[in-house]
Structures are given as structure tokens and as C-alpha cells.
PLY file of the C-alpha trace (Angstrom):
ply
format ascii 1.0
element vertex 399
property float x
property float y
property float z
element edge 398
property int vertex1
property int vertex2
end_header
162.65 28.15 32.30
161.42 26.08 35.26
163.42 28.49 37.49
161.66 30.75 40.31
161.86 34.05 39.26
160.96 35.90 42.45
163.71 34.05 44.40
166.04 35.40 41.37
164.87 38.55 41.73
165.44 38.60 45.17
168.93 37.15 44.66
169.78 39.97 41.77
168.67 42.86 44.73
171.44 41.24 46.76
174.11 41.70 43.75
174.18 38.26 43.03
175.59 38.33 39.51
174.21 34.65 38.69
171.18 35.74 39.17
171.26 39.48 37.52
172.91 37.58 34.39
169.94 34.59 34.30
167.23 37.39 34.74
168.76 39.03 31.60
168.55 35.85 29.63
165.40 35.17 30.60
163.72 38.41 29.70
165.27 37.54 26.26
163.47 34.02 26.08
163.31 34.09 22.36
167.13 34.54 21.27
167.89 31.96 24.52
165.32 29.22 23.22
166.71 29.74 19.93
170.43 29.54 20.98
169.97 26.31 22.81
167.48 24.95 20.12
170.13 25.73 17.51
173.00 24.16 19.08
170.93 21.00 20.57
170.17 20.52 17.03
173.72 20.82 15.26
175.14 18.68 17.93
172.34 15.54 17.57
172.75 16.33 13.75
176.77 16.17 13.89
176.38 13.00 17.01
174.08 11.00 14.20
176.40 11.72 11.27
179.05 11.06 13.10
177.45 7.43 14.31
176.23 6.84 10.64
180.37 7.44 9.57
181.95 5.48 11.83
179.48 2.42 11.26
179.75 2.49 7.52
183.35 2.49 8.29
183.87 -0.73 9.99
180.83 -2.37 8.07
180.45 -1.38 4.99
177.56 0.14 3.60
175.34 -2.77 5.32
171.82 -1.21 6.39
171.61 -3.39 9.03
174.23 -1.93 11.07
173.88 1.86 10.31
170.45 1.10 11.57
171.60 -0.49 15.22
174.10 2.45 15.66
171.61 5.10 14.83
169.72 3.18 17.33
172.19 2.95 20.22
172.98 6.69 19.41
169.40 8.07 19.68
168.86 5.83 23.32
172.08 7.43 24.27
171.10 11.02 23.47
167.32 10.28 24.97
169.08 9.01 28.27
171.99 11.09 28.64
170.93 14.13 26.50
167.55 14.80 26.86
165.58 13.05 29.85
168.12 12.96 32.75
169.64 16.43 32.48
165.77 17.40 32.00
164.84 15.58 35.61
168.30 17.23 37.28
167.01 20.86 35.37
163.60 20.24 36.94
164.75 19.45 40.41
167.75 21.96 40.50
166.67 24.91 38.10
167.81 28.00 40.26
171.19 26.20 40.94
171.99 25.20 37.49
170.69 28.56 35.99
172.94 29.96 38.22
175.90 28.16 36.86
175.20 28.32 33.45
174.13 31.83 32.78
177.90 33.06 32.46
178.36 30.80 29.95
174.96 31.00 27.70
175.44 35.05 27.73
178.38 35.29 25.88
177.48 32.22 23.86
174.59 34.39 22.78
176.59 37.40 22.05
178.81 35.07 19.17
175.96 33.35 17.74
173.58 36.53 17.40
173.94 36.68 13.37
172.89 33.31 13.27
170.05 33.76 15.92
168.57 36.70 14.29
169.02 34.96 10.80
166.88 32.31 11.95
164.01 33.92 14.00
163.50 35.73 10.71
161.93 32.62 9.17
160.28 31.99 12.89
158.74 35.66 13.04
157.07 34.63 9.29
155.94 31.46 9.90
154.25 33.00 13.02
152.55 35.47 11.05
151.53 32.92 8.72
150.07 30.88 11.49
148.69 34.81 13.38
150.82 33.82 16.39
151.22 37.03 18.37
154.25 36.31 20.89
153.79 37.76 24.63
156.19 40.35 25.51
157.97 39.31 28.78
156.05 41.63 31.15
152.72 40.08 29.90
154.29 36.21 30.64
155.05 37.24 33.56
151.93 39.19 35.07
150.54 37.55 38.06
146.10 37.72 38.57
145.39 38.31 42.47
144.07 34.66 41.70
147.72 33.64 41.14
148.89 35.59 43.67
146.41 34.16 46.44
147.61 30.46 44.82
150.95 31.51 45.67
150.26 32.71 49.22
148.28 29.41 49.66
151.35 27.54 48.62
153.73 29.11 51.05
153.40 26.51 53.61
156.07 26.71 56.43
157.82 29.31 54.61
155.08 32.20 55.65
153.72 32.08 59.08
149.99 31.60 60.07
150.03 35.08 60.77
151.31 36.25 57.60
149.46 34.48 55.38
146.23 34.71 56.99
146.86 38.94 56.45
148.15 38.41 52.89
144.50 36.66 52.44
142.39 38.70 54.16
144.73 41.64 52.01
142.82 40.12 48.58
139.67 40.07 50.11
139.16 43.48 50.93
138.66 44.14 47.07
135.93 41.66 47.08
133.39 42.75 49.94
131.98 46.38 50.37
131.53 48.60 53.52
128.22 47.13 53.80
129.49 43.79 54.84
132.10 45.14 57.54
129.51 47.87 58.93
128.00 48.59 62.52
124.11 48.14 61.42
121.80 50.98 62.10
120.37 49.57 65.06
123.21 48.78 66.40
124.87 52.17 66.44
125.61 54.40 69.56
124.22 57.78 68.91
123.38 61.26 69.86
120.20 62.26 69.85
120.27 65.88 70.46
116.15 66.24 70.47
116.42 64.85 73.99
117.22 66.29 77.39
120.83 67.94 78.34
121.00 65.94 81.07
120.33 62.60 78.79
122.82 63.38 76.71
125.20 64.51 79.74
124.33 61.01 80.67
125.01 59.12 77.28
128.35 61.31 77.13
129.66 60.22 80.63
128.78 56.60 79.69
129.53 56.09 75.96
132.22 53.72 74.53
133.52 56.09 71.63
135.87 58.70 71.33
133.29 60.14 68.27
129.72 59.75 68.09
127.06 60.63 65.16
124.81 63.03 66.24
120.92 63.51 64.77
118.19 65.07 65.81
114.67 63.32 66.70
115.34 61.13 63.64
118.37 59.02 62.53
118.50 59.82 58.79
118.60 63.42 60.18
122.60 63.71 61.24
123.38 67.00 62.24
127.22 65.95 62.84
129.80 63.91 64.15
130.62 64.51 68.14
133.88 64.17 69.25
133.57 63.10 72.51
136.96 64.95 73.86
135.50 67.85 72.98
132.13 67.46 74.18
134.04 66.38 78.34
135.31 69.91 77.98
131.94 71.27 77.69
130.98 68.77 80.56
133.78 70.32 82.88
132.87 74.00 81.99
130.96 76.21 84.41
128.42 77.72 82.26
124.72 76.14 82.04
124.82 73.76 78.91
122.45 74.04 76.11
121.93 72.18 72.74
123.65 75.17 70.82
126.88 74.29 72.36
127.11 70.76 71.23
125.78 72.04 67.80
129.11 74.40 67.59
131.43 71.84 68.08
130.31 69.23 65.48
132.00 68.33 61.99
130.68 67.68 58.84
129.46 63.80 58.28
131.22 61.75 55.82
128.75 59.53 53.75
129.84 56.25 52.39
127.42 54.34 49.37
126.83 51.48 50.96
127.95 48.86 47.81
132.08 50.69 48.15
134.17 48.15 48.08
136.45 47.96 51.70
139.36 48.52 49.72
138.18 51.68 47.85
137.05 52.60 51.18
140.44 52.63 52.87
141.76 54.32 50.08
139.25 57.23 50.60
139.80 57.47 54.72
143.90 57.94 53.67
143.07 60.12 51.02
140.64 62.63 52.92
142.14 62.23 56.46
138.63 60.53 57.74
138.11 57.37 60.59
135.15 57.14 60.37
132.12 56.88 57.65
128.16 56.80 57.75
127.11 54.53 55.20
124.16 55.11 52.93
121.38 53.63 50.78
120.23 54.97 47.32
117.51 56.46 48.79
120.07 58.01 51.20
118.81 56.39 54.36
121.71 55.28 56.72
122.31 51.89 57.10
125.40 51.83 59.43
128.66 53.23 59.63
132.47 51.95 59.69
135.10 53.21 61.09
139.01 52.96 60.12
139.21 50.49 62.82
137.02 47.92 61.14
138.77 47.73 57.72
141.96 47.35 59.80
140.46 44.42 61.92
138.73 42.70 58.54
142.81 42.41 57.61
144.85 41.70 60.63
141.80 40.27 63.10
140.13 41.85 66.00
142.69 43.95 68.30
140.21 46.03 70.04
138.27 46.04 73.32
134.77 44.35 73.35
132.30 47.02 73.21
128.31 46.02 74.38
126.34 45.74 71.71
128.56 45.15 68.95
127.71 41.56 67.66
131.25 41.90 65.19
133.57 41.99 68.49
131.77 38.69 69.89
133.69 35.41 69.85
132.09 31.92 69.67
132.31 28.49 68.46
131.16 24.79 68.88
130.28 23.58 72.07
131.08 19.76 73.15
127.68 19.17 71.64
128.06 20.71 68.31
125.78 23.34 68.69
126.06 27.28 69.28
123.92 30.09 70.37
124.50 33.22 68.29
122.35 36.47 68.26
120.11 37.16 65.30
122.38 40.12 64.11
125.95 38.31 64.01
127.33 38.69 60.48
127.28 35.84 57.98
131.32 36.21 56.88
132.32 36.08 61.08
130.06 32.92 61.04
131.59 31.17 58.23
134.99 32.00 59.07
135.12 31.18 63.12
132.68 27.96 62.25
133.84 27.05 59.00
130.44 27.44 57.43
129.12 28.28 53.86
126.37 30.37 54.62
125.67 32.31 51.12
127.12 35.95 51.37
125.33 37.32 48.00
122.12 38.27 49.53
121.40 38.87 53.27
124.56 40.24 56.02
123.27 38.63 59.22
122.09 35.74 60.47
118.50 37.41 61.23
118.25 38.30 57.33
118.98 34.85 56.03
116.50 33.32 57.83
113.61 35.89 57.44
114.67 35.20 53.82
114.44 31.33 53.83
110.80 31.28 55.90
109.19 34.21 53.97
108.01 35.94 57.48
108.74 36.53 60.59
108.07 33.11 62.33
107.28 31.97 65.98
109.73 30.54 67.75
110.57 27.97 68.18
110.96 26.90 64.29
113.88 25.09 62.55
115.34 24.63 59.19
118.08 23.17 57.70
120.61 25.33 55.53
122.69 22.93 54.07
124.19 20.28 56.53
123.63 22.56 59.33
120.42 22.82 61.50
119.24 26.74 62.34
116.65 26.68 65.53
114.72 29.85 65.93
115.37 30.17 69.94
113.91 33.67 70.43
112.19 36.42 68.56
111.91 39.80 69.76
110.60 43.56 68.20
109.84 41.82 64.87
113.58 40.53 64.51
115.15 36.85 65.49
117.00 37.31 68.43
118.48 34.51 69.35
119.47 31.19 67.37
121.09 28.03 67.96
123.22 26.35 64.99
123.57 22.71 65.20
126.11 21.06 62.99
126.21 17.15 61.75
127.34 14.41 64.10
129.88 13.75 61.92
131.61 16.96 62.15
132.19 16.32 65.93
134.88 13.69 65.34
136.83 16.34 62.78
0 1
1 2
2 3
3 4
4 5
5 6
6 7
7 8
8 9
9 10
10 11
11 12
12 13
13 14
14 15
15 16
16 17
17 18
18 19
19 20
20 21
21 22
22 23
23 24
24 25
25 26
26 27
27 28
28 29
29 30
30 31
31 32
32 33
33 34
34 35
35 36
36 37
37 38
38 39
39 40
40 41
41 42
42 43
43 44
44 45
45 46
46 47
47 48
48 49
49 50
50 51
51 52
52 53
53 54
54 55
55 56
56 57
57 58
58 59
59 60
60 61
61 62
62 63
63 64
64 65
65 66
66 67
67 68
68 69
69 70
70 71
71 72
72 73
73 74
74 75
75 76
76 77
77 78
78 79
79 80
80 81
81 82
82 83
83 84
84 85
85 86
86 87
87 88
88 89
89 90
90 91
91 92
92 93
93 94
94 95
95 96
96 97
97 98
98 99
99 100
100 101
101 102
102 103
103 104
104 105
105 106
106 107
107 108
108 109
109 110
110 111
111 112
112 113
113 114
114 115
115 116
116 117
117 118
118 119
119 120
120 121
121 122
122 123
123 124
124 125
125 126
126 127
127 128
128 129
129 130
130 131
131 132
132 133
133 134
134 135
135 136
136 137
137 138
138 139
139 140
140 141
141 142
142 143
143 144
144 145
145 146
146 147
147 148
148 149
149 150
150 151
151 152
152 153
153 154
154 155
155 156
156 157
157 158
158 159
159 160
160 161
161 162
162 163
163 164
164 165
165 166
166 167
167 168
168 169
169 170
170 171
171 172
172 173
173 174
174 175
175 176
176 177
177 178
178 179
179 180
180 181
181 182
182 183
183 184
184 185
185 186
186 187
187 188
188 189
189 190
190 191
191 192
192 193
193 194
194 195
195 196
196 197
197 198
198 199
199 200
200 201
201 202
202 203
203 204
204 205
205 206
206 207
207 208
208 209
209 210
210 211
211 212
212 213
213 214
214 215
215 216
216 217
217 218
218 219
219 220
220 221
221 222
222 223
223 224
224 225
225 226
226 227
227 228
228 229
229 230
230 231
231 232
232 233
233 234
234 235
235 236
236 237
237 238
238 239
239 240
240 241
241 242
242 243
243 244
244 245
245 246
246 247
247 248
248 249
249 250
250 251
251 252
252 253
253 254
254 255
255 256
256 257
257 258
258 259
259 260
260 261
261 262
262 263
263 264
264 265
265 266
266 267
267 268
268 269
269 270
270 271
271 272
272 273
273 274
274 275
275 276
276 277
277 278
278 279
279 280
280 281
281 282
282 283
283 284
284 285
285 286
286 287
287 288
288 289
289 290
290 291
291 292
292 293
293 294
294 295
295 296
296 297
297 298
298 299
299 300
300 301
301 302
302 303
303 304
304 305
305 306
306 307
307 308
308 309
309 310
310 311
311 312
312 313
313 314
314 315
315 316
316 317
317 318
318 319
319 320
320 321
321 322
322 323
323 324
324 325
325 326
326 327
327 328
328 329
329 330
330 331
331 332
332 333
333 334
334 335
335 336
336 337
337 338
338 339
339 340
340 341
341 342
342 343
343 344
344 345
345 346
346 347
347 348
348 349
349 350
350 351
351 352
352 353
353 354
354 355
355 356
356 357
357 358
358 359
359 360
360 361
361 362
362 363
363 364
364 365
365 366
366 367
367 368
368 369
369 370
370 371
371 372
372 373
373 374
374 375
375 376
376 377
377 378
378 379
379 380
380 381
381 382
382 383
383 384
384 385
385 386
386 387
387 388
388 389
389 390
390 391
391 392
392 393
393 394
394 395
395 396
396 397
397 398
């Protein structure tokens, strides 16, 4: 029972007969409990009348001694019977199931008649008691909770790597687009309301390979530019107008912005997209995220730094314990490169949770404390903090 069934599994793949035969018993955990209950039973019953015979034997019917050999029998059986072989079962499971499967299966096959008899009165007494026994598949169903337990668990035998992937892998269920996202204000745009030779300009200089395009407002996208396509309209000979670019844009895919990452990743496979402009109720754009971003939020950053993009910064302590962020770095990066708790059930960025907290948009400099952690308001700019400083607790420096 105490054995791992995933490393019999894996054994059984290999042909390992030990294994394929203990995987058989155990999906049969009622008959195998009740041929080892059965025969543990007749053999202490036959041990104890066989004690009880042999004293009254040399003594006599004296109550005295049937007593001290009923005695010395049950410390015997509760040494050498029950606790030790319990402790080696415990500490050598896979081994000794191993070993003793070839012998409990055909023991099984004899004493069937005798099993069945007696699970008859166990089935009735467990309707009398509305006892519902699990079928093996439902013992045996591992939660994501289990499974991330598990995962924990591994210690040397998954790499940092691995597990940190596997982790990240449950995650993505929990979060939504809106937490992974570009913000609005952060996005690189086309805005085809101004010049041709602006947006010649923004095209020779951008850092994407596709770009939403709108016109005069944001919420207004025409389109998404691929930028490939839009060089060869660059390189061609005729004057360039604001009709060509319109010709060569696709169709926008919108993204609610509560989708969970997981769903989301799901829906770029299923209808051959990269990248997403994610949506309010209202139908205001919030942000977008690209294929890219759900890969980094499971395997960690990979790409180039792009200016601009908060997500793709790194930081950390200083000697002093402090650290300058910008107003817009998300809450998760911050808790997971400085081993924070920030609360992730309301506000995204740092900006938000502290506009939250004071109530308005104060003067720097301010300060609170969020937690153990001190938040100093270093700049604000355009209605927004731009530019804090975290300080954490003496007493984390020594860690």
C-alpha cells in the first residue's frame, strides 16, 4: 500500500513484470486486503490455539500458564509479526512489493471463493453503515494541489530548472491575460492619423515585427501591421499614402481582459494567433499580449530588452536593502525577483497599489509602509508615480 505508484508505473512501461503484476493487485485493493486480512487472521488464530495446546499439555489445565504462553505468543507475533515487518514494509515497499506480488497473485486466484464469500458480509455491513467504497481511479486522482506538493517534494531529483517550469506550468491557470499584459500606455503603436513620413519614421525605428494600428484614437484599431510587410512598402518606388498601409492590415484579435493565461494559450494554438489586444467590458483596450509573454510567464524571460517595457527589466536589492523601481513594474515580477507579498487581488502595478493605499495622487516625496517593507514616493509625473524606492527591514539584510 505504502508503495509509489508512479515509480511502478514507470517500471511496468519498461516490462518489468514485478511491477505490471503489483499494479494489478493493487487496482484490486479490496480482494488483496481481504486475502492478507484473511490469512493474517487464520494464522494468529491457529499460532494462539496452537500456544493454548501445547501449554495445557505440559501443565495441565492451570490458568496460570495458558495465560503466560498466550502472553509470550501475542509479544512474539507483535514483534516479529506485526511491527518489524511493518517498519521493513514502510522503508522498503517498492522492493518487497516487487518480490511478493508473484506470490500474492496466484494466492488470490485459490482463495477467490473464500474472498468473495466474505466481502459479501463486508459489502452489507457497508451498506448498513452507507459506506460508499472509492473505485481505484477516484483513490488515485491527484488535485493540481497534490500535484504542485509533489513537484515541491522533488528535491535533487528535478532540477531548478524543471521544477521552477512545472510551477510556473500550475500557475498559468490561476492568473489572467490581464496580469501578464503590455499596459495601454505602454504599447508601441501606429497611429495612422499622423504624417507618412511619421509613420515611415516609427516603422524604420520600431522594436516589433507586428504593430496595432488605430487611427487618431487608441480604442479605434483599424488593424494589426506586420512590419515585414509594411519595409516592402518602404522599399517600393511609388509615393506612399495611408491607403496602402490600410490594404495590408489583418483583422485584430480581442482578448477579455479577466481570460485566464492558460485559456489564453489554448486559444493562440487553436486559432493560429501571437498576438492579442486585450479588452475591458466596456470594450476599451487595456493592453495586449503576445504568444511570447505566456511562454516567458512559464520558462522565464528569453527575449531581448525592449525600451519601455517595465516586464523585461531586471532588479533587486542593493547593499543597502533598498531598490528603485518604476511606477508601472508589475506586482507578481516584484514579489517573485524580491520575494515580496505585495497583494495581487486588486491593483497590477506598483503605481496602482499605491494610488490605492493613499486615496490620491500624492506629492512626492511621501512614504508608507506595506507590510514590513517601506514604499517612498521618489517621483511623480503626468498624474502617475513614476519612480519609487522599496526599502526592506534591516533584518532581511543578514538573510
Amino acid at each position: 500500500m505504502a508503495a509509489n505508484r508512479y515509480r511502478l508505473r514507470s517500471l511496468a512501461k519498461r516490462g518489468h513484470r514485478g511491477a505490471i503484476t503489483t499494479l494489478w493487485l493493487l487496482d484490486r485493493t479490496d480482494q488483496l486486503l481481504s486475502l492478507i486480512l484473511i490469512a493474517n487472521t487464520l494464522v494468529n488464530a491457529l499460532a494462539t490455539g496452537t500456544a493454548t495446546a501445547i501449554a495445557i499439555l505440559f501443565f495441565g489445565y492451570d490458568f496460570s500458564a495458558v495465560a503466560v504462553a498466550i502472553a509470550l505468543l501475542a509479544f512474539v507475533l507483535i514483534v516479529f509479526a506485526e511491527i518489524t515487518p511493518k517498519f521493513i514494509g514502510a522503508t522498503y515497499p517498492e522492493n518487497i512489493s516487487l518480490a511478493t506480488s508473484a506470490l500474492l497473485k496466484p494466492m488470490m486466484a485459490l482463495a477467490a471463493p473464500l474472498i468473495w464469500f466474505v466481502n459479501l458480509f463486508v459489502k452489507l455491513v457497508l451498506v448498513l453503515v452507507r459506506v460508499r467504497p472509492a473505485n481505484a481511479a477516484q483513490r488515485h486522482r491527484v488535485s493540481p494541489e497534490e500535484l504542485r506538493a509533489i513537484v515541491l517534494e522533488g528535491g535533487n531529483f528535478i532540477p531548478q530548472k524543471h521544477k521552477s517550469i512545472l510551477l510556473n506550468l500550475f500557475d498559468l491557470e490561476t492568473i489572467s491575460v490581464e496580469d501578464i499584459m503590455t499596459p495601454r500606455a505602454q504599447i508601441e503603436a501606429l497611429n495612422l492619423a499622423v504624417p507618412v513620413d511619421e509613420i515611415r519614421r516609427q516603422l524604420t525605428t520600431c522594436y516589433h515585427n507586428k504593430l496595432p494600428v488605430y487611427e487618431g484614437e487608441i480604442n479605434q484599431i483599424l488593424g494589426i501591421l506586420h512590419v515585414r510587410h509594411a519595409v516592402a512598402l518602404l522599399n517600393a518606388a511609388e509615393e506612399l499614402t495611408v491607403a496602402h498601409f490600410r490594404d495590408i492590415l489583418t483583422a485584430p484579435y480581442y482578448i477579455p481582459q479577466d481570460t485566464s493565461v492558460f485559456t489564453q494559450l489554448q486559444y493562440f494554438q487553436e486559432n493560429k494567433e501571437r498576438l492579442g489586444i486585450i479588452v475591458d467590458e466596456y470594450g476599451e483596450v487595456q493592453g495586449l499580449v503576445t504568444l511570447d509573454d505566456i511562454i516567458e510567464e512559464m520558462i522565464g524571460e528569453f527575449t531581448t530588452s525592449v525600451p519601455g517595457a517595465a516586464r523585461s527589466e531586471t532588479f533587486d536589492w542593493d547593499a543597502h536593502g533598498e531598490c528603485l523601481l518604476e511606477g508601472t513594474t508589475a506586482l507578481r515580477d516584484i514579489n517573485k525577483r524580491l520575494a515580496l507579498d505585495f497583494p495581487l487581488d486588486g491593483p497590477k502595478t506598483l503605481n496602482g497599489l499605491m494610488l490605492e493605499q493613499l486615496q490620491e495622487i500624492p506629492d512626492a516625496p511621501i512614504s508608507l509602509k506595506i507590510g514590513a517593507v517601506v514604499i517612498e514616493v521618489i517621483q511623480v509625473q503626468n498624474q502617475a508615480i513614476k519612480v519609487i524606492k522599496l526599502r526592506r527591514p534591516p533584518a532581511w539584510n543578514s538573510r
